[in-house]
C-alpha positions in Angstrom: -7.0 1.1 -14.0 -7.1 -2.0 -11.7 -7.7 -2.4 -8.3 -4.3 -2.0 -6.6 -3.8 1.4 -9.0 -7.0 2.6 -7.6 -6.0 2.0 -3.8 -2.6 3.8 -5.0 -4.6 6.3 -6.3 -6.9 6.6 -3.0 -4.0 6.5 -0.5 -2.1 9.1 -2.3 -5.0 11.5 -2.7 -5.7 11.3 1.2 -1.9 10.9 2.7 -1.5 14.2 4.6 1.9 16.5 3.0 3.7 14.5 6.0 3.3 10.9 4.9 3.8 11.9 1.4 7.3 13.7 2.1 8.1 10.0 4.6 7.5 8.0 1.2 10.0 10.1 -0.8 12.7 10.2 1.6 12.3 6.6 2.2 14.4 3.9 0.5 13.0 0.8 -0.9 14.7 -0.8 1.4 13.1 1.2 4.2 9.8 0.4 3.4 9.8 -2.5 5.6 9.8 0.1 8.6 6.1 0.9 7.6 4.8 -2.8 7.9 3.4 -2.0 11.6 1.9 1.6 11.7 1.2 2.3 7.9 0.6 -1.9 6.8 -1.6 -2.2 9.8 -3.9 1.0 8.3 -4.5 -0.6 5.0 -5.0 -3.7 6.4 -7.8 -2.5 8.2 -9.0 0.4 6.1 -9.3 -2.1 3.1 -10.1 -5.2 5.2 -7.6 -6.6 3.8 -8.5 -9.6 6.4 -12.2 -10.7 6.1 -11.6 -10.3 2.2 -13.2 -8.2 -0.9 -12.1 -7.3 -4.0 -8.9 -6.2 -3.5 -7.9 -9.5 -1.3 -9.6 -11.3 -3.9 -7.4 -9.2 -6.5 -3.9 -10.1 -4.3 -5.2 -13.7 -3.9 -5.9 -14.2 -7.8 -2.2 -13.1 -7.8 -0.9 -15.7 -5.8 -0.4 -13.2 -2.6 -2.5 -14.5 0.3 -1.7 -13.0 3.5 -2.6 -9.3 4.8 1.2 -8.8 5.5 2.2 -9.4 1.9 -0.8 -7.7 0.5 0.1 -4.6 2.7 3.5 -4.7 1.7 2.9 -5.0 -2.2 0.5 -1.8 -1.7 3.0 0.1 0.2 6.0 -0.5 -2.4 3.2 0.4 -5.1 2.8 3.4 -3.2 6.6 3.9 -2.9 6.8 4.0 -6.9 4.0 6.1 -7.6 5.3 8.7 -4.9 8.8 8.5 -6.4 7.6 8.7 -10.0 5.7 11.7 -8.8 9.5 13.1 -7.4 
């Protein structure tokens, strides 16, 4: 399991029954409605600006801003939620 599938793994197991049931009524194309409250969250829970290995992860990946690193953790989170449906 890599790094991304363990923060998957971690945000899922501590999302409250509420957040969960907002990810699987949620669209793809809705996601972008989470950048602010939810991407601003893992950006800070993961420190997602000052680095570590999951920037470094996103980074070896060609990703290299928060925004985008939150995003790709989000939609990962989308398709974990939905494969969980």
């Amino acid at each position: 399991m890599d790094i991304l599938e363990k923060t998957v793994v971690d945000m899922i197991n501590n999302m409250s029954e509420e957040v969960v049931e907002s990810f699987k009524k949620k669209k793809e194309d809705e996601l972008c409605q989470m950048h602010h409250g939810y991407g601003t969250h893992i950006r800070n829970k993961y420190r997602l600006w000052g680095g570590g290995e999951l920037s470094d992860y996103f980074k070896s990946q060609g990703v290299r801003h928060p925004d985008n690193m939150s995003t790709k953790i989000i939609k990962a989170i989308w398709v974990k939620i939905q494969e969980l449906k």
